[in-house]
C-alpha positions in Angstrom: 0.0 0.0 0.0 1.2 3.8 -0.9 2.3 6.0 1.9 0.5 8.7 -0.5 -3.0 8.9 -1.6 -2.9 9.0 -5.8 -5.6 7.6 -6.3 -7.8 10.8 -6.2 -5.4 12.0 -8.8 -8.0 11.0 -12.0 -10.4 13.7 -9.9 -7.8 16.5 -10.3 -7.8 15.6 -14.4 -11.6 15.4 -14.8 -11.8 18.8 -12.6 -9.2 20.1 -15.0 -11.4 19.5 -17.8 -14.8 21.0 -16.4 -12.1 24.0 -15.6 -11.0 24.2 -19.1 -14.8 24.5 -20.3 -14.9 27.9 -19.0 -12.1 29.5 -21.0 -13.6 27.5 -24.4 -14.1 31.2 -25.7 -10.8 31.9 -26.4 -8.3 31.2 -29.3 -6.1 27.5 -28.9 -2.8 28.1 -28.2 0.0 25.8 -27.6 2.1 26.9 -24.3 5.9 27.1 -24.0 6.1 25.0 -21.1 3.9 22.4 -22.3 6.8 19.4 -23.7 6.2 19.5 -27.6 8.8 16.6 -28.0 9.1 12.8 -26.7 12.7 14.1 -25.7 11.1 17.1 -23.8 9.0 15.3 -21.7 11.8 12.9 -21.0 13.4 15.8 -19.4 10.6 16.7 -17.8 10.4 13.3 -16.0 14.0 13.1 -15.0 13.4 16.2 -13.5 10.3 15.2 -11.6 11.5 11.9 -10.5 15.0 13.6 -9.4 13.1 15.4 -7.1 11.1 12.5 -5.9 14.9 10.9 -5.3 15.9 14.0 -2.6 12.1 14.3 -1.3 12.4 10.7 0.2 15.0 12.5 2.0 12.1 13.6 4.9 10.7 12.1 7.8 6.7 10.1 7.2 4.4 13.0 8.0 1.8 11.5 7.2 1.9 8.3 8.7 0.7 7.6 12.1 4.3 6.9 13.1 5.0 10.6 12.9 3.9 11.8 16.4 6.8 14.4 16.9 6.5 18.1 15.3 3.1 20.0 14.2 2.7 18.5 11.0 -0.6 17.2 9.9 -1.2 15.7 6.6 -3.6 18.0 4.0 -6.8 16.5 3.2 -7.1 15.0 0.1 -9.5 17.8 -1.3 -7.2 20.2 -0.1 -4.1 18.9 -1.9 -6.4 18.6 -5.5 -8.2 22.1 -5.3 -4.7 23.4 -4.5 -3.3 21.8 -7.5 -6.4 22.8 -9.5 -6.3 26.5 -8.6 -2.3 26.5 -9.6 -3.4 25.6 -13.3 -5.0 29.5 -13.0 -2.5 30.8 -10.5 -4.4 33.7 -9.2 -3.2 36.3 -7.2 -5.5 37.1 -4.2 -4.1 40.5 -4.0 -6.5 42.1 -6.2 -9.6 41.0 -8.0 -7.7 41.7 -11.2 -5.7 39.1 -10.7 -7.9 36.5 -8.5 -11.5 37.2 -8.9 -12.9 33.8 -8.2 -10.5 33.3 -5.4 -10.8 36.5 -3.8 -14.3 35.7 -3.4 -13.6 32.3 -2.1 -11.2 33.8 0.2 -13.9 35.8 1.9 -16.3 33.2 2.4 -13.8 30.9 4.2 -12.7 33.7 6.3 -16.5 34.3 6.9 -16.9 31.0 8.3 -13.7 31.4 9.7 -14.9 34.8 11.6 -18.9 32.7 12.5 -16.3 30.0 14.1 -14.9 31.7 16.8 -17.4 34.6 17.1 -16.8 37.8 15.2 -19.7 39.3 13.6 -19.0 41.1 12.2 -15.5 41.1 11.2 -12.5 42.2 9.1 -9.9 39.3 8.3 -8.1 37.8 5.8 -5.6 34.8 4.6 -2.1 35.0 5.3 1.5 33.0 4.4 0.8 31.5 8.6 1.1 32.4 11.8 3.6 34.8 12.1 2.5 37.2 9.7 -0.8 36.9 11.0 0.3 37.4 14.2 2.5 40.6 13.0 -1.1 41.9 11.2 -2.8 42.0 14.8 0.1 43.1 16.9 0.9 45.9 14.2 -2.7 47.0 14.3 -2.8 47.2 18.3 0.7 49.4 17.6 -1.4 51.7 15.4 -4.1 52.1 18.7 -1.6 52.2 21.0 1.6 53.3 19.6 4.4 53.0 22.1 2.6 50.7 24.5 3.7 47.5 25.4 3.2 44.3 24.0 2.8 41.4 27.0 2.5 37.8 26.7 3.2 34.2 28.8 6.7 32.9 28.6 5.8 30.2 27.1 3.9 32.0 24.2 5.1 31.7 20.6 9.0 33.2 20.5 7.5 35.0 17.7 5.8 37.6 19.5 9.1 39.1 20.9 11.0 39.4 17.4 7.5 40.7 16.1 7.4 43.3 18.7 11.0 43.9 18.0 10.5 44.6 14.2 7.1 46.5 15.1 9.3 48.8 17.4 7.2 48.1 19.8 8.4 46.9 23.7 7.9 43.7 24.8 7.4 42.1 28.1 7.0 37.9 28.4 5.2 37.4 32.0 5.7 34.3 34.1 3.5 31.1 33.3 1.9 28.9 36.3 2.9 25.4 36.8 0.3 24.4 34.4 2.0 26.7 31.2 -0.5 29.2 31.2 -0.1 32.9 31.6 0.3 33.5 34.9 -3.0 35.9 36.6 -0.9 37.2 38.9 1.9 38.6 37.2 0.0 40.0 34.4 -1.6 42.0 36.7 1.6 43.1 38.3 2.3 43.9 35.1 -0.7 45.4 33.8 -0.6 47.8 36.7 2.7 49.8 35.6 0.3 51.0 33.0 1.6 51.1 30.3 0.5 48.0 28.2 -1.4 48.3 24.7 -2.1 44.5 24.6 -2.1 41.4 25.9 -1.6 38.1 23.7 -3.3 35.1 25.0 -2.3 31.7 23.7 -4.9 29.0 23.3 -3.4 26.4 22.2 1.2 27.1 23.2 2.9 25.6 20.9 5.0 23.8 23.8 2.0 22.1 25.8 -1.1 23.0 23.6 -1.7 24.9 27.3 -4.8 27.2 27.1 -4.6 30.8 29.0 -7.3 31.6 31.3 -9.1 34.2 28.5 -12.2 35.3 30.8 -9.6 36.4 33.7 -6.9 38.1 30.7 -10.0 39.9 29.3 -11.1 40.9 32.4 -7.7 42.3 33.6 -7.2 44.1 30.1 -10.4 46.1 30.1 -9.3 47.3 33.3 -6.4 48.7 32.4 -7.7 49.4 29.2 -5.6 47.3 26.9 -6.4 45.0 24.1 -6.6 41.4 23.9 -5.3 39.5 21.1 -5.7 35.5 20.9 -3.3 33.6 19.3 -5.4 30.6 18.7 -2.6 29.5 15.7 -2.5 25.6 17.1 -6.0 25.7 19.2 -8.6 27.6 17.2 -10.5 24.9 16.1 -10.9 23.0 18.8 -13.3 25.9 19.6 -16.1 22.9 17.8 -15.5 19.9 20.4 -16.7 19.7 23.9 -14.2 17.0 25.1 -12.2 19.9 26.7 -11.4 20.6 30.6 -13.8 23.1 31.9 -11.2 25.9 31.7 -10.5 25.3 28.1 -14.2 25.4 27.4 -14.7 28.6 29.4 -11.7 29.9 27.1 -13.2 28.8 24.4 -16.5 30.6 25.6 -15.4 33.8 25.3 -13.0 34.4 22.2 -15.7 36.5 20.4 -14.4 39.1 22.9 -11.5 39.4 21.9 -10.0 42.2 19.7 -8.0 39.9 17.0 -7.6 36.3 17.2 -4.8 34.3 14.4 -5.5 30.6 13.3 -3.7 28.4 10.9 -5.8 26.2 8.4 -2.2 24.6 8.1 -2.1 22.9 11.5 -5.7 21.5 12.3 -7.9 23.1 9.2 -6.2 20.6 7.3 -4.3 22.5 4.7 -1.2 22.7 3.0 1.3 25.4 4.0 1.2 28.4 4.4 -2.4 29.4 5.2 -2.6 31.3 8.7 -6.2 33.8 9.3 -6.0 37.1 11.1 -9.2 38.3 12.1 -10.7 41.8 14.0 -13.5 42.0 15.8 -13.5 45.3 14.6 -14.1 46.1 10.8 -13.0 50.2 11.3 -9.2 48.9 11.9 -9.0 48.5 8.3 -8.3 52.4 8.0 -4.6 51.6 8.7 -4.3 49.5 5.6 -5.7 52.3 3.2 -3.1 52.6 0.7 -3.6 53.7 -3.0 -2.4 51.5 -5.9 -3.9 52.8 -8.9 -2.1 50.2 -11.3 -4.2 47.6 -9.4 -7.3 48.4 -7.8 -9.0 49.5 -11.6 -11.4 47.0 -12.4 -13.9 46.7 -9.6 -15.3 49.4 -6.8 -15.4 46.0 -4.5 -12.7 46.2 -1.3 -10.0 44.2 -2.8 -8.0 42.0 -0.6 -4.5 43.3 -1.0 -6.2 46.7 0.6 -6.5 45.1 4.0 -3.6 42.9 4.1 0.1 43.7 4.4 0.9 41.5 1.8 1.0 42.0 -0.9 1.1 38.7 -3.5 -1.0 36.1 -2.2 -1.8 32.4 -3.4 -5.5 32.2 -4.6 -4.7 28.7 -4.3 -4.8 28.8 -0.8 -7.9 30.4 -0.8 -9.6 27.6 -3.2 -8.2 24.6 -1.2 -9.8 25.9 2.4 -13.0 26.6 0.5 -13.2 23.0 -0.9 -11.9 21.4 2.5 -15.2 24.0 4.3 -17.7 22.5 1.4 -16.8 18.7 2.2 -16.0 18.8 5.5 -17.4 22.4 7.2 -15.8 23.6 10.5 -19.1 22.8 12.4 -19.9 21.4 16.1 -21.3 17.8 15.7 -19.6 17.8 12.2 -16.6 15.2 10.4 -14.3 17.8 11.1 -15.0 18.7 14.5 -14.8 14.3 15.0 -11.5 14.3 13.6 -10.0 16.8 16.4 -12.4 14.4 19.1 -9.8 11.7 17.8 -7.2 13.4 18.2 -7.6 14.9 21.5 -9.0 10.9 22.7 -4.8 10.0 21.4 -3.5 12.4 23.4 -5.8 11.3 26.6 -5.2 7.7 25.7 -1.4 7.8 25.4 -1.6 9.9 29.1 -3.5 7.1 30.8 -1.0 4.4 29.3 2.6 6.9 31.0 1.0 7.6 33.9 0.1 3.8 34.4 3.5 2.9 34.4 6.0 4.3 37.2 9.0 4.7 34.3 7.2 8.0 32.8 6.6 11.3 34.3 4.0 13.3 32.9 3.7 17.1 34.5 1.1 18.5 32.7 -2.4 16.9 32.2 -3.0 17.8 28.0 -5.5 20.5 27.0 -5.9 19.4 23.5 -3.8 16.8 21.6 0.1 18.4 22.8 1.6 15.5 25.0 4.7 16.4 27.1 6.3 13.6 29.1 9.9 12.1 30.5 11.4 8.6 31.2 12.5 8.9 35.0 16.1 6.9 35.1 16.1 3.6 36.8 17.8 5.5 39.8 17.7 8.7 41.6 15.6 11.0 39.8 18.3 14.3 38.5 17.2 16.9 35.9 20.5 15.9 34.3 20.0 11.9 33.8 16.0 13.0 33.1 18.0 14.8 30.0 20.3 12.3 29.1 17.3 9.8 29.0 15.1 11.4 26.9 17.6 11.9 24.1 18.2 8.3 23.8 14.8 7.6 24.0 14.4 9.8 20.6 16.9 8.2 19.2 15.9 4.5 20.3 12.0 5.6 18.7 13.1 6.3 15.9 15.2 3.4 15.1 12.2 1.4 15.7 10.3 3.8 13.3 8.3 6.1 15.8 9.2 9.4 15.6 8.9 12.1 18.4 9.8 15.7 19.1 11.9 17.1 22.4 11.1 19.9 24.5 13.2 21.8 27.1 11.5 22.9 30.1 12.0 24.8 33.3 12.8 21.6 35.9 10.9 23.8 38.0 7.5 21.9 36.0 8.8 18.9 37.0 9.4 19.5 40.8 5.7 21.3 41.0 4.3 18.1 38.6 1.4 16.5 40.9 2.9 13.0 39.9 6.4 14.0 40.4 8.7 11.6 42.3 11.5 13.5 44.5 13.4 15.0 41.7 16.7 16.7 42.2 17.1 19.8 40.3 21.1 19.7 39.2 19.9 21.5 36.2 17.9 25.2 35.7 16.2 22.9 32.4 15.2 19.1 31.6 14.8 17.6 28.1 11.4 15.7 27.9 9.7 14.2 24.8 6.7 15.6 23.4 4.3 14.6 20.8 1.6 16.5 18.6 -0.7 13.4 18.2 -2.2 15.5 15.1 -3.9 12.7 12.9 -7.4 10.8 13.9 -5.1 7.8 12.4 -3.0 8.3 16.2 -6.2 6.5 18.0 -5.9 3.3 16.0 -1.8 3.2 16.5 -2.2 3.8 19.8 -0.5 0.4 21.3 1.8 0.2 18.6 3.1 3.2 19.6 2.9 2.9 23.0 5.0 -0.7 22.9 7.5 1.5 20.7 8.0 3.8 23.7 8.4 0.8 26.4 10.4 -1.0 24.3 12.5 2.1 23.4 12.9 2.7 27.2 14.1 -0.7 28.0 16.8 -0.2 25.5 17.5 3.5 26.3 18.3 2.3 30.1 20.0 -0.8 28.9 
């Protein structure tokens, strides 16, 4: 059996046809790329399967063996609209250059916006993340120009260098022993006055962790600063209710935010890069108002590229999160919503089998599908060995085929961890593994991959 799905690829030629249809009007003409010669298209195919050669050179994403980084496979209707879309190439920039797309692009980020809670909104596709995340913190620098930017320590490392290129000053405030933002010193820090917003994380990148968003807002509307969510990694699981009752009441409340990012390329099933910025607030688009009369001639419609710091955008994007929305729509009760249940049932699963066992250490009790967890050394329990263990554990998994993902933490988790054994701190930081368990495929390779981790422990210690 193929680690890749081609056999959808006869869809993406009979779609190519009914595309073709609509441009019947014009005169034939035979393109320069197209191979004319049986010695061209030889060419063509040493190229393609060169590449092929050097892209085995990767780790399997999309196999349920992969349980390390934030990777999850695109959906098969995602991968073929993209590829559809890239026959037209639009540009979502302007409707000149991507009218259908644009257009496409504004429905998804509709839904998008009904998700989470903004009506109305103003919002747009991005490149991921980060530049979404720059969008939303730029725009709280145009409110608030000067002010401080504040989030958890263990929010995205992005927020500092965006700060930084915003010229804006940054703060990072403790997080509590579960990874959260800590209550307490935000408000310590909230009281120098001089902070223009807050970033709360549902969803850090490190434990999936979910800040406490009705206290954050709370604390920011008394001081008067914004709230912006970066809901990059969590956003979606906004649709399930097989959360604790703090990430539901998180949840709750993200329609009062002021800007909230999520990434179609981590659970919206996507291809890189597709992030979402979104404002509760349509009259923020005044500080995108720019003139480009080369450009925005053809239509009096608000053109994308007017409300968007980019500039060139892939329409493709656009047409791949629509098609993923009209088979599988971002709805409670939905298929999509049961594929993040799966998920989130992996992560709760593979928990239950660590903390069953007295050679695993887990600190944190997972919020969504982020597991963090270490192999405690046969003898005295020391940061150090803790370390030393979980590296050779990595390696060990992978020889066996499972592949998994390190994180370094404060050993000051560890000591506070409710199942912590007495564990000496001979380091400020411990390496323990983590795992993103991404795929609704992780349920069913559950004990396989929970053998892989004993056996890989056994040998690790040996």
């Amino acid at each position: 059996m193929s680690s890749f799905d081609a056999a959808t690829l006869p869809l993406l030629a009979e779609a190519l046809a009914h595309l073709d249809v609509g441009f019947a009007a014009l005169p034939p003409f035979e393109p320069t790329s197209a191979p004319p010669s049986a010695g061209d298209e030889a060419r063509l195919r040493e190229a393609l399967l060169a590449l092929a050669e050097r892209l085995r050179d990767n780790f399997p994403y999309a196999h349920p063996l992969y349980a390390g980084q934030m990777l999850k496979p695109p959906h098969p209707v995602a991968r073929l609209a993209y590829a559809l879309a890239m026959f037209v190439n639009p540009n979502n920039h302007a409707l000149d250059g991507g009218r259908a797309t644009s257009r496409l692009e504004r429905e998804v980020v509709g839904e998008l916006a009904a998700m989470v809670g903004f009506e109305p909104h103003l919002g747009h596709l991005t490149s991921g993340g980060t530049m979404a995340n720059l969008e939303a913190l730029w725009i709280a620098g145009r409110l608030a120009p000067g002010r401080a930017i504040v989030a958890s320590r263990q929010a995205h490392y992005t927020h500092a260098r965006i700060s930084s290129v915003l010229g804006l000053p940054f703060d990072a405030v403790d997080a509590d022993a579960r990874g959260r933002l800590d209550l307490g010193a935000l408000s310590a820090r909230l009281s120098r006055g001089d902070v223009g917003c807050v970033v709360a994380t549902l969803g850090t990148t490190g434990f999936g962790a979910i800040d406490r968003l009705p206290e954050i807002l709370a604390l920011a509307r008394q001081h008067g600063a914004r709230v912006h969510v970066d809901a990059a990694y969590g956003g979606y699981f906004k649709l399930i209710d097989e959360l604790s009752a703090d990430a539901r009441a998180a949840f709750a409340r993200v329609g009062e935010a002021d800007s909230l990012v999520i990434d179609p390329h981590k659970h919206g099933l996507q291809p890189y890069g597709c992030g979402c910025v979104l404002f509760r607030d349509p009259s923020v688009g005044r500080f995108y108002q720019h003139d480009s009369p080369y450009t925005y001639f053809t239509s009096d419609e608000l053109h994308l590229g007017e409300i968007s710091l980019e500039c060139s955008r892939p329409g493709a994007a656009a047409a791949a999160l629509w098609a993923t929305h009209r088979l599988l729509p971002p709805v409670r009760g939905g298929e999509f919503a049961a594929r993040l249940s799966a998920s989130r049932a992996a992560a709760l699963a593979l928990v239950t089998h660590l903390r069953a066992s007295p050679d695993w250490l887990v600190p944190l009790a997972p919020e969504l599908d982020i597991v963090v967890w270490a192999p405690l050394p046969a003898g005295p329990a020391r940061a150090s060995e803790i370390s030393a263990l979980s590296r050779r554990v990595f390696d060990e998994a992978a020889r066996r085929q499972l592949h998994l993902a390190l994180i370094t933490l404060p050993t000051a988790m560890l000591v506070a961890a409710d199942a912590a054994p007495a564990l000496e701190a001979d380091a400020p930081t411990t390496i323990c593994l983590r795992s993103c368990l991404m795929k609704p495929e992780h349920a069913e390779w559950l004990e396989r991959i929970t053998s892989s981790l004993d056996e890989s422990l056994a040998a690790a210690r040996a």
